[in-house]
C-alpha positions as CSV (number, residue, x, y, z in Angstrom):
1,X,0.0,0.0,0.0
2,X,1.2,3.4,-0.6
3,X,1.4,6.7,0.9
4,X,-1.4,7.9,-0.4
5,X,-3.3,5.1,0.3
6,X,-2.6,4.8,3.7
7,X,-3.3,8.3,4.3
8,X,-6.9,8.1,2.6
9,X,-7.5,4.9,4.8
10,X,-6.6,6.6,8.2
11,X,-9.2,10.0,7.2
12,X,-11.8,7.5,6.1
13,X,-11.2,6.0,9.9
14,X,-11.4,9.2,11.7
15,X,-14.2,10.3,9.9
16,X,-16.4,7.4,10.6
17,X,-15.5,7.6,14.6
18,X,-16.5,11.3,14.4
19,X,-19.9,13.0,15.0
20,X,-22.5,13.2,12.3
21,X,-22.2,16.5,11.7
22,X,-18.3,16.1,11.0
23,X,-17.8,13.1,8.8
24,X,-19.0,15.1,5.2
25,X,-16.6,17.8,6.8
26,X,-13.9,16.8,4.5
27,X,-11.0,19.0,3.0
28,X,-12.4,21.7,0.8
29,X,-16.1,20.7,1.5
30,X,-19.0,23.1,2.5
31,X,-21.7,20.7,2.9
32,X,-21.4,20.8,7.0
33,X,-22.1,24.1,6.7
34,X,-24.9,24.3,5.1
35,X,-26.8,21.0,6.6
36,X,-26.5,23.0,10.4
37,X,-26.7,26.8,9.5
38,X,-29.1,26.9,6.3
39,X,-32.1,25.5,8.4
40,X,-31.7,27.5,11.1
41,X,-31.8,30.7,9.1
42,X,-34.0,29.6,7.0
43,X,-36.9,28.7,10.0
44,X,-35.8,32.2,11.6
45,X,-36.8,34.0,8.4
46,X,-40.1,32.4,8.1
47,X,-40.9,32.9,11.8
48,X,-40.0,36.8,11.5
49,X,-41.6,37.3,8.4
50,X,-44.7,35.1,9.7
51,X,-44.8,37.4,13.1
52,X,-44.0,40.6,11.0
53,X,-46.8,40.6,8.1
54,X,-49.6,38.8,11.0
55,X,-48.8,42.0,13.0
56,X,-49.6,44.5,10.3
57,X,-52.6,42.4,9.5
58,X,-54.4,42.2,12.5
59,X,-53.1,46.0,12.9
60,X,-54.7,47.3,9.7
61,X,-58.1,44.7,10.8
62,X,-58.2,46.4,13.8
63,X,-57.0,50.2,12.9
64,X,-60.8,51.5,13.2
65,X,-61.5,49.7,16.6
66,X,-58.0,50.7,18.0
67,X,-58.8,54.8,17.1
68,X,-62.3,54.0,19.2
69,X,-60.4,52.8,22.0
70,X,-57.8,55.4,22.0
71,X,-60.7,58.4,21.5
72,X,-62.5,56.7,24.3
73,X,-59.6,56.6,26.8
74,X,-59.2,60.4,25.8
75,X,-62.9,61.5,26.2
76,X,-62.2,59.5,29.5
77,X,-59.3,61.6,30.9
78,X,-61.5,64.9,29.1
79,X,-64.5,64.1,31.6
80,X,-62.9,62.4,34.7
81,X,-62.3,66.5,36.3
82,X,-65.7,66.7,36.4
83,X,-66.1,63.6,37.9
84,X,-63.9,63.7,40.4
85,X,-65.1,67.4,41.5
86,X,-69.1,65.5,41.6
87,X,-67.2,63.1,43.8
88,X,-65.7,64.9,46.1
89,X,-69.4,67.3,46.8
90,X,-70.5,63.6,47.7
91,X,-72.4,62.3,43.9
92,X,-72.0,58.4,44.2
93,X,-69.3,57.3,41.0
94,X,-71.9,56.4,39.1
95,X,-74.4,59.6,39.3
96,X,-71.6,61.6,38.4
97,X,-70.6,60.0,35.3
98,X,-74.0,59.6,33.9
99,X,-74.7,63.5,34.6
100,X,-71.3,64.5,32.9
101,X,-71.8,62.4,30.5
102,X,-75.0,64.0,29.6
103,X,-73.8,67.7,29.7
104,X,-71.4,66.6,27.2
105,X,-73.6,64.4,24.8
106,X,-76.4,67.8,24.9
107,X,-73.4,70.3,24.6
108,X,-72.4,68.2,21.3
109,X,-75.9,67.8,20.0
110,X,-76.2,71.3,20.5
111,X,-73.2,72.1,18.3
112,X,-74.4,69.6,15.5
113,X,-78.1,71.3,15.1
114,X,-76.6,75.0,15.6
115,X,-74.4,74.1,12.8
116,X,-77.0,72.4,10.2
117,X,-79.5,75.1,11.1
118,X,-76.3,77.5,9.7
119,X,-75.5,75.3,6.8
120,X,-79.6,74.5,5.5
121,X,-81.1,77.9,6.1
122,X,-77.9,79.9,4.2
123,X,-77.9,77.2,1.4
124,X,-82.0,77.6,1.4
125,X,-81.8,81.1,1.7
126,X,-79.0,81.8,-1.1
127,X,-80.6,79.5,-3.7
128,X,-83.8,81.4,-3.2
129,X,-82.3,85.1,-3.0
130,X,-79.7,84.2,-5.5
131,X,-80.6,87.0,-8.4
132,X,-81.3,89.5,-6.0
133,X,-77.8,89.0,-4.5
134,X,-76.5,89.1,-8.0
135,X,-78.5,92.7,-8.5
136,X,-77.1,93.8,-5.0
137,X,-73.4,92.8,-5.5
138,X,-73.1,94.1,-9.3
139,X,-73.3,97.7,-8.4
140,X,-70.5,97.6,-6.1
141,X,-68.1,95.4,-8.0
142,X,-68.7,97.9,-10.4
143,X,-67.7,101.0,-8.4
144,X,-65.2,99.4,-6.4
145,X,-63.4,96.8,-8.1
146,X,-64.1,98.1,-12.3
147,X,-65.7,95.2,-13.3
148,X,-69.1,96.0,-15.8
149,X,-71.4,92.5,-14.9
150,X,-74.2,92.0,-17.2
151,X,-77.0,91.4,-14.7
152,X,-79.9,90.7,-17.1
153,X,-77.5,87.8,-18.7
154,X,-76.5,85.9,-15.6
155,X,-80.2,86.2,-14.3
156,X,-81.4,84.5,-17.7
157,X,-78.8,81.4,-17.3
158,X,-79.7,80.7,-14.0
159,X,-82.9,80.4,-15.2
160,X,-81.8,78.4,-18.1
161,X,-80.1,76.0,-16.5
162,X,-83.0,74.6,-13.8
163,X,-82.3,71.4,-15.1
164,X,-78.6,71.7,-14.3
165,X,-80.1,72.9,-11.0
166,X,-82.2,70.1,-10.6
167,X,-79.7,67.4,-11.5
168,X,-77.6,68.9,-8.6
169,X,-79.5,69.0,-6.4
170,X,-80.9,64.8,-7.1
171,X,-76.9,63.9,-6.6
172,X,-77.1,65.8,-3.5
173,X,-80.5,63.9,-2.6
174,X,-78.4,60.6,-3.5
175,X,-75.8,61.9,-1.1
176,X,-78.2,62.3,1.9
177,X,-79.6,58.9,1.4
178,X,-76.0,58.0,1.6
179,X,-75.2,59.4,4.6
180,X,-78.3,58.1,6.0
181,X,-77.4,54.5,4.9
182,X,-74.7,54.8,7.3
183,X,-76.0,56.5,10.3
184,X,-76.8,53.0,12.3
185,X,-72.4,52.3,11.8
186,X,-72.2,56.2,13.5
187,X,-74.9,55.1,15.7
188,X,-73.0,52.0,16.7
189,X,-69.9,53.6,16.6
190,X,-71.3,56.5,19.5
191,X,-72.5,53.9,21.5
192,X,-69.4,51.8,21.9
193,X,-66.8,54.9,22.1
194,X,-70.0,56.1,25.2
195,X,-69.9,52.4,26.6
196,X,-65.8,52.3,27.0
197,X,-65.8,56.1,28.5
198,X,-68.7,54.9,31.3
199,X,-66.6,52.6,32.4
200,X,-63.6,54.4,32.3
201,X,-64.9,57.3,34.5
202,X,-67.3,55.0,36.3
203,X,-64.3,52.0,37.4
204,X,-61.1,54.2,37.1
205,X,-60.1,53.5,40.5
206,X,-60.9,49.9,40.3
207,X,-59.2,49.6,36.5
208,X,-56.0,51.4,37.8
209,X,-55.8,49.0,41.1
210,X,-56.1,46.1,39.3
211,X,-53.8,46.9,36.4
212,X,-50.9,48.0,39.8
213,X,-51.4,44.4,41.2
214,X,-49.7,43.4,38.1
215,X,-46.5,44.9,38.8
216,X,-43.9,44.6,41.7
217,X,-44.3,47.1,44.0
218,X,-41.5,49.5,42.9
219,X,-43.2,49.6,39.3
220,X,-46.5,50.3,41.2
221,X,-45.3,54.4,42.0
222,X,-44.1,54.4,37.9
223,X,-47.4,53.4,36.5
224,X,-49.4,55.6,38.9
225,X,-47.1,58.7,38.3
226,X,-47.4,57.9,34.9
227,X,-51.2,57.9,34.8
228,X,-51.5,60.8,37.3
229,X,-49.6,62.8,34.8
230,X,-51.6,61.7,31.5
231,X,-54.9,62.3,33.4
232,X,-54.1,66.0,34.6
233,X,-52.5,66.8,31.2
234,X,-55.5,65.4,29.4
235,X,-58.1,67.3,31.8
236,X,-55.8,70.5,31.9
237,X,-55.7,70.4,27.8
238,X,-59.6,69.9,27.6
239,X,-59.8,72.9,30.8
240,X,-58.0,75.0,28.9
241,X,-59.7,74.6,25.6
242,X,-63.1,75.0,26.7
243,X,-62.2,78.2,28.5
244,X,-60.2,79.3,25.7
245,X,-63.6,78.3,23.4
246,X,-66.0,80.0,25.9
247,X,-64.0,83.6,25.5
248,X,-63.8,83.6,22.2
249,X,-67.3,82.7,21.6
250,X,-68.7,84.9,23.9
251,X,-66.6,87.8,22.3
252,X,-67.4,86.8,18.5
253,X,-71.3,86.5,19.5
254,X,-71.2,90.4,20.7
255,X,-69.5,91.2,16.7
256,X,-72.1,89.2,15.3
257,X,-75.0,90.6,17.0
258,X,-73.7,94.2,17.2
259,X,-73.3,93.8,12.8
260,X,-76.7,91.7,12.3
261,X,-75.7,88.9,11.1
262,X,-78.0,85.7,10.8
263,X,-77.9,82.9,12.9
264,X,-75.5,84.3,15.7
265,X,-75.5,82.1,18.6
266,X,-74.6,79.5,15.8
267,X,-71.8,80.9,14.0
268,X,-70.3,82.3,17.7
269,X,-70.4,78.4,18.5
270,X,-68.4,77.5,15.2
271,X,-65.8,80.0,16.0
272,X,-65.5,79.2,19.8
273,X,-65.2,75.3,19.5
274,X,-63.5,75.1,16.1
275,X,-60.2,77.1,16.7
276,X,-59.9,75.6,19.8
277,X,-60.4,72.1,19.3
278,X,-58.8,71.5,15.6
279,X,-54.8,72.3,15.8
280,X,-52.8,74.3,14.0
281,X,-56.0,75.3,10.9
282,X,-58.5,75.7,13.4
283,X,-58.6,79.6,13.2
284,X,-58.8,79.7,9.7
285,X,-61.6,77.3,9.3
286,X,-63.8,78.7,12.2
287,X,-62.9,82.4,10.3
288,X,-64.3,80.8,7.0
289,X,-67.5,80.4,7.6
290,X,-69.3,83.5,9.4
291,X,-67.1,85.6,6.8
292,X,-69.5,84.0,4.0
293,X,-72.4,83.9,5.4
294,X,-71.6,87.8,6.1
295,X,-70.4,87.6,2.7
296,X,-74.1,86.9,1.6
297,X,-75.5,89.8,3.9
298,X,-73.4,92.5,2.7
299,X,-69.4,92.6,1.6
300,X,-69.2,95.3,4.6
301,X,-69.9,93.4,7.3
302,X,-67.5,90.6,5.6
303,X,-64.9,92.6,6.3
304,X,-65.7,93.3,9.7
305,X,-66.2,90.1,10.9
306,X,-62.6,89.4,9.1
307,X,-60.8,92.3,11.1
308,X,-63.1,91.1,14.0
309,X,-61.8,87.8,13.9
310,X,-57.9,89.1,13.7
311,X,-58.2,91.3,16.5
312,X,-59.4,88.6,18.9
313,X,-56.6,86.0,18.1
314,X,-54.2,89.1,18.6
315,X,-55.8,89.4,22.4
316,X,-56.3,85.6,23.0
317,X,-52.6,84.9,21.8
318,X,-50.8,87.8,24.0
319,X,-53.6,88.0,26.9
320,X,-56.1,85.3,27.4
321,X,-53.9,82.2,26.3
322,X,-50.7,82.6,28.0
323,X,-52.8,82.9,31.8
324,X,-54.9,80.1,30.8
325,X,-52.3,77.7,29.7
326,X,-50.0,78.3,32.3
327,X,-51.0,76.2,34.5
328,X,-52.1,73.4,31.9
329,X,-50.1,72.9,29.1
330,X,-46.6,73.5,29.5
331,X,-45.6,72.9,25.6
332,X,-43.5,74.8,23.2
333,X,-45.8,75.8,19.9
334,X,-42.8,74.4,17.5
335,X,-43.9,71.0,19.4
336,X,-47.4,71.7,19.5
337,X,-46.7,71.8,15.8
338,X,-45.3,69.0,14.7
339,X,-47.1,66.7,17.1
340,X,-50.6,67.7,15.1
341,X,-48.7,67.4,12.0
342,X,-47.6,64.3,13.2
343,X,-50.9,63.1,14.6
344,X,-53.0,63.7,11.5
345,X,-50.6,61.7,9.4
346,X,-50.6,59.0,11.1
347,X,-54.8,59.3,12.1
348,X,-56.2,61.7,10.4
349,X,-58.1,64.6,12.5
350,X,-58.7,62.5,15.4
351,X,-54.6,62.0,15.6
352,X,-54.6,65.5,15.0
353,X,-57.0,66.6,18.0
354,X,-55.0,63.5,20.5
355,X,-51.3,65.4,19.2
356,X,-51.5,68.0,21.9
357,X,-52.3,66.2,24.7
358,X,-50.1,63.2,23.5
359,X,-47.6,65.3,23.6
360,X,-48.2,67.4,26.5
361,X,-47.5,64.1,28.4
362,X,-44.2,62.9,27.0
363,X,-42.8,66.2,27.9
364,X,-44.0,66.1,31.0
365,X,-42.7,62.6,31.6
366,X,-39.5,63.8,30.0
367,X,-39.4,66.4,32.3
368,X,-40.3,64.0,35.4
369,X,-38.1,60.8,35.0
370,X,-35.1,62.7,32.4
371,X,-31.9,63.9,33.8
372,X,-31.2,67.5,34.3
373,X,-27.5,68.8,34.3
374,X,-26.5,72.3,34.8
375,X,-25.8,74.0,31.9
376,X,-21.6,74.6,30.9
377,X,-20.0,78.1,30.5
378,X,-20.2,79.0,26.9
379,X,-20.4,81.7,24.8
380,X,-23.1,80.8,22.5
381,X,-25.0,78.6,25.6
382,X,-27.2,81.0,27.8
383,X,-29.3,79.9,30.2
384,X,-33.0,80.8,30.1
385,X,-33.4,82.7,33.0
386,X,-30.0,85.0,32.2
387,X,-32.1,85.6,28.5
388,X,-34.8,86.6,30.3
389,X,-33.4,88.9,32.9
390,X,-31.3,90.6,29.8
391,X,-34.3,90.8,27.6
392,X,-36.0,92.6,30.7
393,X,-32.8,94.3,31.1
394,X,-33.0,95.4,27.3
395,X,-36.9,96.7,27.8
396,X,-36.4,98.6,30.6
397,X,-33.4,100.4,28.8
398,X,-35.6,101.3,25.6
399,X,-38.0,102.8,27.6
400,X,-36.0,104.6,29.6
401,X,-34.4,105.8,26.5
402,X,-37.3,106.6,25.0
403,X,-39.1,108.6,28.0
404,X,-36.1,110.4,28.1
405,X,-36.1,111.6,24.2
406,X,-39.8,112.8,25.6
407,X,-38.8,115.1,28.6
408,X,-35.9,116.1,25.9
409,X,-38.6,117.3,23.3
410,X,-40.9,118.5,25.7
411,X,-37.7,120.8,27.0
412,X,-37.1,121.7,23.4
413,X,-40.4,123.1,23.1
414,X,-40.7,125.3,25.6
415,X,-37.6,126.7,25.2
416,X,-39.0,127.9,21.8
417,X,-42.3,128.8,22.8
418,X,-42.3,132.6,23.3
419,X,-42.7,134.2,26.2
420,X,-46.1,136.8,26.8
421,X,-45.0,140.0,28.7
422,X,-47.6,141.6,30.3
């Protein structure tokens, strides 16, 4: 026997005394390899990918029940103030619920009938009045803004075009049968988001106990901090709001009476509870609406309601907001910002209306359980306090600066003023 043959004999020996997994291990060969690893990887990537696209599917199933649950737990935390304040006068749990509850469902239904009495009456009462709003409005686009309007012309093609009209207006009756055809989801929809915030208000105590005896008790005092904090920034955003809704109503409902315009209490509702609730556009959508149906009334009156509207936001943004939020919302506006931006692109409005609040309570968790370190010795680093004292610092130099030009000037002018001699 040779070398070589020997040599093959003693390999073929050790490789039949070794483990499975090492005998087709030979010299240059990658089928060990593959036979442990290849299985392994391949079972991981199923399991992953199995786990991943079940996820997204029972997410996207379960994206509209998941938004009810999150608005519920937010109408929850919106009421509970006025629940505990009932409890505390001596209401049972219960009585208090049901009576908040109720304000709120008769404040919204108010809201809903204010507006369609807006929205039915000016649509009635523009398709009726219609050419004499054309006769009223030509004169003064022609004086003001140049523009020659041929009356008698656009008064005969609306009346040429009735069938136009009426073919409008049997899409629109298709769309109100469509709406209708889906009130009972709406219905059933109201009833379970009112059925998780009974018990929310109704069994808080109880829900937050049990959910404590789940945790040791050193996570016990996270969770309940935690929740403390979401509740009061939740109730102190909804506070604030409503406040913030009930001034500005109350101030647009004097314009609108004072200037005659239709349907006040309505439109002063609109404006109130629309640029309070809806973030970031909320002004200029509640602004839209009483400036057309002044619009309608008389150009005039447009305008005024317009400047009306500018004022106010100028008052509630220096005056009214900054005492009424202090004490509620302690958010920056460029985060206020992007959380609503944020919020309606990942839920639409109602993402949107949960932003503020949402984020309300990460910064104020931040704030609780973050680390704080004092701030180094730099020259482009100032602390807040030292900005504040130098802006103060700043405004008390301009106007002593500028009271001074005044006793200057009012020097100046009596020194020239000529004297009488008697």
């Amino acid at each position: 026997m040779s070398d070589r043959d020997a040599t093959r004999a003693r390999v073929t020996s050790a490789r039949a005394g070794a483990p499975p997994d090492q005998r087709t291990a030979g010299p240059g060969s990658r089928a060990g390899w593959y036979s442990v690893w290849m299985p392994r990887v391949a079972a991981a990537t199923i399991v992953v990918a199995a786990t991943w696209f079940g996820a997204i599917w029972v997410f996207s199933s379960t994206t509209g029940f998941l938004t009810l649950i999150l608005l519920s737990v937010f109408l929850g935390f919106a009421l509970l103030p006025g629940v505990e304040r009932l409890t505390r006068w001596g209401w049972s749990r219960g009585a208090a619920t049901g009576v908040v509850m109720a304000g709120g469902a008769i404040l919204a239904l108010t809201f809903l009938v204010a507006m369609s009495t807006v929205v039915v009456g000016q649509v009635t009462n523009l398709i009726a009045q219609l050419p004499q709003y054309i006769d009223t409005v030509t004169p003064w686009v022609r004086e003001n803004l140049g523009i020659d309007l041929n009356t008698a012309a656009l008064t005969s093609q609306l009346n040429s075009d009735r069938q136009m009209v009426q073919s409008i207006a049997g899409n629109a009756l298709g769309g109100v049968l469509g709406v209708a055809s889906t009130f009972a989801g709406l219905l059933f929809q109201a009833l379970t988001i009112s059925l998780f915030v009974f018990y929310i208000l109704a069994d808080l105590p109880r829900l937050r106990a049990t959910i404590n005896r789940r945790f040791p008790p050193q996570r016990q005092e996270y969770i309940d901090t935690i929740t403390t904090i979401t509740i009061e920034k939740v109730g102190g955003w909804t506070y604030s709001r409503a406040v913030l809704a009930l001034a500005s109503a109350g101030f647009h409902l004097v314009v609108f009476l004072v200037l005659g315009l239709p349907y006040g209490v309505a439109l002063a509702l609109w404006v109130g509870l629309v640029s309070q609730f809806v973030p970031t556009v909320g002004t200029y959508l509640a602004g839209i609406v009483p400036i057309l149906v002044a619009l309608l009334e008389n150009p005039i009156d447009a305008l005024w309601v317009l400047i009306a509207i500018g004022v106010y936001q100028q008052i509630e943004n220096y005056l009214i907001a900054p005492r009424v939020t202090a004490n509620t919302m302690d958010l920056h506006p460029a985060v206020g910002f992007a959380s609503a931006i944020v919020g309606a692109s990942l839920l639409g409005g109602i993402g949107a209306l949960l932003a503020l609040p949402a984020a309300a309570t990460i910064t104020a968790l931040v704030q609780t359980y973050g680390d704080h370190y004092d701030l180094i010795t730099s020259g482009s680093i100032e602390n807040p306090e030292d900005y504040e004292a130098r802006m103060q610092a700043q405004t008390e130099a301009k106007l002593s600066a500028r009271a001074e030009r005044h006793r200057r000037r009012l020097r100046r002018n009596e020194d020239r003023t000529p004297t009488t001699r008697v």
